[in-house]
N, C-alpha and C positions, 0 to 999 in steps of 0.2 A: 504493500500500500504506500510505503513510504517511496518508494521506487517509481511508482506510478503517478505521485502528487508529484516528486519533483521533476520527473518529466510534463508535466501537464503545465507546471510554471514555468519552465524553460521553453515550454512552447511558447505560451502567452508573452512572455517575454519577445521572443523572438518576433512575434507580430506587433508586438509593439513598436520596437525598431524597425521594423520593412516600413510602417504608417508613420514615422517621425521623417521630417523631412530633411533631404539633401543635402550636406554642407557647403555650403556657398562654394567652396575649389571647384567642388563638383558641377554644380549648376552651369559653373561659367568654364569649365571644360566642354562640355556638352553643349553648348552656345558656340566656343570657339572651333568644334567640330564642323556643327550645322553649318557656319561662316564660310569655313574652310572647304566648303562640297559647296555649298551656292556658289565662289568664287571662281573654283574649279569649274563648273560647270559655266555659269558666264564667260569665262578666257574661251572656254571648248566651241561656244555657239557663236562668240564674236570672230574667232580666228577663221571657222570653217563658212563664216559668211562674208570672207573680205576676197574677190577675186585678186592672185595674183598682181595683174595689169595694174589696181588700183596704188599699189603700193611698190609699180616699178621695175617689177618681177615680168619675166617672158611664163605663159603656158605650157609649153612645150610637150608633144608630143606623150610622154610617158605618166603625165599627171591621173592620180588616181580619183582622187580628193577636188570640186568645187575651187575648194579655199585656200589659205596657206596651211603648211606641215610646221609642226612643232620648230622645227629646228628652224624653219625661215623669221617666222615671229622672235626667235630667240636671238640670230643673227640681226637682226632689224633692230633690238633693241638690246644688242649688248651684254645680253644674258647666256648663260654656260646653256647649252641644251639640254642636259641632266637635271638642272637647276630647275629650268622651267616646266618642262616634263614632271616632276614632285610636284610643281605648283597647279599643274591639271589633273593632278592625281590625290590632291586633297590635303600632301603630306603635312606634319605640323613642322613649319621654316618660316623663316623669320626673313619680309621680306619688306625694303625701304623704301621711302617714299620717294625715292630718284628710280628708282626699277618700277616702281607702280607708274610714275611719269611719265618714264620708257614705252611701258606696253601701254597707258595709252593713245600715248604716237600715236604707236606702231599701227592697232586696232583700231583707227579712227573715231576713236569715242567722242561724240556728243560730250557739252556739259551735263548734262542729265546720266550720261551712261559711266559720264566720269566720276561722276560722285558715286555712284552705285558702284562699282571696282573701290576705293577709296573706303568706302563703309565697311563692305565685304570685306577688307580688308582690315579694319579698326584701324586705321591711320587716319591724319590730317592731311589733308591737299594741302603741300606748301605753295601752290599754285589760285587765288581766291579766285572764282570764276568772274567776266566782267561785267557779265548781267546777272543780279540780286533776284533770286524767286522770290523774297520778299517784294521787292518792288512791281507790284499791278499795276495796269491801268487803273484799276477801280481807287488805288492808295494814290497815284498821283493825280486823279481828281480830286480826292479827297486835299491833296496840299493848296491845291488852286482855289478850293471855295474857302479856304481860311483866311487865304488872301481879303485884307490888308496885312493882316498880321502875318510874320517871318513864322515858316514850319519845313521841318525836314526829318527825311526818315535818315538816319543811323543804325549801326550794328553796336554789338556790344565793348567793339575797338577802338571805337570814336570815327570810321568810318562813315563820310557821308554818303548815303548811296542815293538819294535824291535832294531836289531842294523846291520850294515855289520861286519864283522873281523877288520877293521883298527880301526872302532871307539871300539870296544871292547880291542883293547887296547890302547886307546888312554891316557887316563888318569889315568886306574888300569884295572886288569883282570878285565871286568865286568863278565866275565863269572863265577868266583868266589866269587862274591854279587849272596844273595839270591834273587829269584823273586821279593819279597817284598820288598826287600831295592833298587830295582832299579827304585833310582828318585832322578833326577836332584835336587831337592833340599835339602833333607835326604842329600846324597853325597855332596852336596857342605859345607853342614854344620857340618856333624858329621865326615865322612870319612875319615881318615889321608891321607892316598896314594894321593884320589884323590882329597884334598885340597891342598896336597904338589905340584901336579899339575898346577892348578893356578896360573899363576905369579900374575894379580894382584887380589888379592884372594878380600880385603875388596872392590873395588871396585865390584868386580865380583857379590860377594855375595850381597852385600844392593840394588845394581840392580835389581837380582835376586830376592830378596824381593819386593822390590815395584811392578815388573812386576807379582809376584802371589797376592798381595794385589789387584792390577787392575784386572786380571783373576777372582778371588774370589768374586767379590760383585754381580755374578750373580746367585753365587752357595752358600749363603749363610747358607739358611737352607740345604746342601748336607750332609748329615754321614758322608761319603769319605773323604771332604772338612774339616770339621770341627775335623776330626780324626788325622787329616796329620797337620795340624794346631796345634793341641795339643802334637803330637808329637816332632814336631820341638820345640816349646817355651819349654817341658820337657827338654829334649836333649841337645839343645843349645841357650848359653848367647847370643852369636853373634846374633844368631838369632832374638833372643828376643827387643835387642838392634835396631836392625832393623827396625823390625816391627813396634816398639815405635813409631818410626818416621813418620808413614802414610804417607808413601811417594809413588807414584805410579805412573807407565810409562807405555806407549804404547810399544806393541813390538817393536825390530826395528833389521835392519841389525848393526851389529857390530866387529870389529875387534879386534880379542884375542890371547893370547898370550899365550901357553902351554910350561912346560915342562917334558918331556915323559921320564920317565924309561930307553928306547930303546933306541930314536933316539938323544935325546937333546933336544934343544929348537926348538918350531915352533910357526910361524906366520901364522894365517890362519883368511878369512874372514867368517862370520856367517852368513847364509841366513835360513830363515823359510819358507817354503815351502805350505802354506795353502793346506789342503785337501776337504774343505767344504767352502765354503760363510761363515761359524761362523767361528768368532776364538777360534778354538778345535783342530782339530788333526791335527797335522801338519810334513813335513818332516824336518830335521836339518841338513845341508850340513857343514861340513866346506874349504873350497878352499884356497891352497896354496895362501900368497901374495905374495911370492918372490920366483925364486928358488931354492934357500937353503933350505925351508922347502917343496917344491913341491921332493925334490932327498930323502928329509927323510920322507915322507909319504909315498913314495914311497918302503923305505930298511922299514917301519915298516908296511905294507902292506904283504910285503916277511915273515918279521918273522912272522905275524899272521897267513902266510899261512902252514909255518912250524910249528908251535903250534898246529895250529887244525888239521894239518894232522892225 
């Protein structure tokens, strides 16, 4: 009897633990598998659907295969053919984001099929694509009926990826900053115009800073992240000086203080506008506090509109 009770609780035991759940290694092993076979099998249906011709290569009489063979895609992009061969076979290798760049080349990928490789992958594209899915049409109407008042959409970089007319001149032509230089924090730190903008500039900026040191600790192995990062500390003391400080804030509404080229000084309040449950892409409103600066966003509205006529 006694022999039989303690086997009856060693079973129950035992289904106890089959019904407890998975230790998180596990879970995310089992995740990195499934990745790892969706991956494989995307590289297998993008290569076997790219005609030689497309990518420079002759047909030639003996082809068995549609598409390209392993070893061409590997040869295209610099990779060992053994190498790549494991990568369409699912194996677990450890593979970088200059070799994911590679076979997108090579593969012709779309932005869309480029981030889909890139995920599959758990990597960062050190590459930001140059059109924003966040940015709709439906969002950049939305910037133009706000109009008078300055609004733009942002990432969580300080990235501007859209703007309306008033905020393009709100602080300097932005239209006259290259694509690439258009980020709130580049500008705030290196820019003359539009740090002569800022009335209070030192407060502005170590704000600034802490609110990207708070943003950044999620993206810390990011390319993007860690490039923009390097750029600012080159570039600017200020900045550096800042940074030193590890100091870091939550976003928040706040009230600033501009002075415009155009119109003079303005008082406007700050709202950030979440586009997603995460904090990432977000709209940036700024609203008259008084109306003295509601009558000049208003005459530098007018002039934006006669400039980009």
């Amino acid at each position: 009897m006694t022999t039989m009770a303690h086997e009856t609780r060693f079973r129950e035991a035992a289904g106890e633990a089959e019904r407890e759940p998975r230790p998180a290694r596990s879970r995310e092993a089992v995740a990195s598998a499934v990745r790892r076979h969706e991956l494989a099998a995307f590289l297998r249906h993008r290569r076997e659907h790219i005609a030689p011709e497309r990518v420079g290569l002759p047909r030639g009489p003996r082809r068995r295969t549609p598409g390209l063979r392993r070893e061409e895609v590997a040869h295209l992009s610099a990779v060992g053919v053994t190498w790549y061969t494991w990568l369409e076979q699912a194996r677990d290798i450890q593979v970088s984001v200059q070799v994911l760049d590679a076979l997108a080349r090579t593969l012709l990928l779309d932005p869309g099929e480029r981030a889909h490789l890139f995920q599959l992958a758990g990597a960062p594209d050190p590459a930001p694509p140059t059109v924003c899915p966040s940015v709709t049409p439906a969002l950049r109407a939305v910037l133009e009926q706000i109009e008078p008042f300055p609004a733009c959409l942002q990432n969580s970089r300080y990235d501007i990826l859209a703007y309306n007319r008033t905020y393009g001149l709100l602080l300097c032509d932005l239209d006259a900053v290259a694509a690439e230089d258009r980020n709130c924090m580049v500008l705030s730190y290196t820019h003359e115009e539009w740090r002569s903008s800022i009335v209070h500039l030192e407060d502005a900026t170590r704000h600034m800073a802490a609110r990207f040191r708070a943003a950044m600790a999620g993206h810390l192995a990011d390319p993007t992240w860690k490039t923009l990062l390097k750029r600012l500390r080159d570039q600017s003391p200020d900045f550096r000086r800042a940074w030193d400080r590890h100091e870091v804030v939550a976003p928040a509404s706040k009230r600033k203080e501009f002075r415009n080229a155009h119109v003079g000084r303005l008082t406007v309040d700050h709202t950030d506008l979440w586009l997603s449950p995460e904090v990432g892409p977000r709209m940036v409103t700024y609203v008259p506090a008084d109306e003295e600066s509601r009558e000049r966003l208003e005459k530098l509205h007018a002039i934006a509109l006669e400039m980009r006529a």
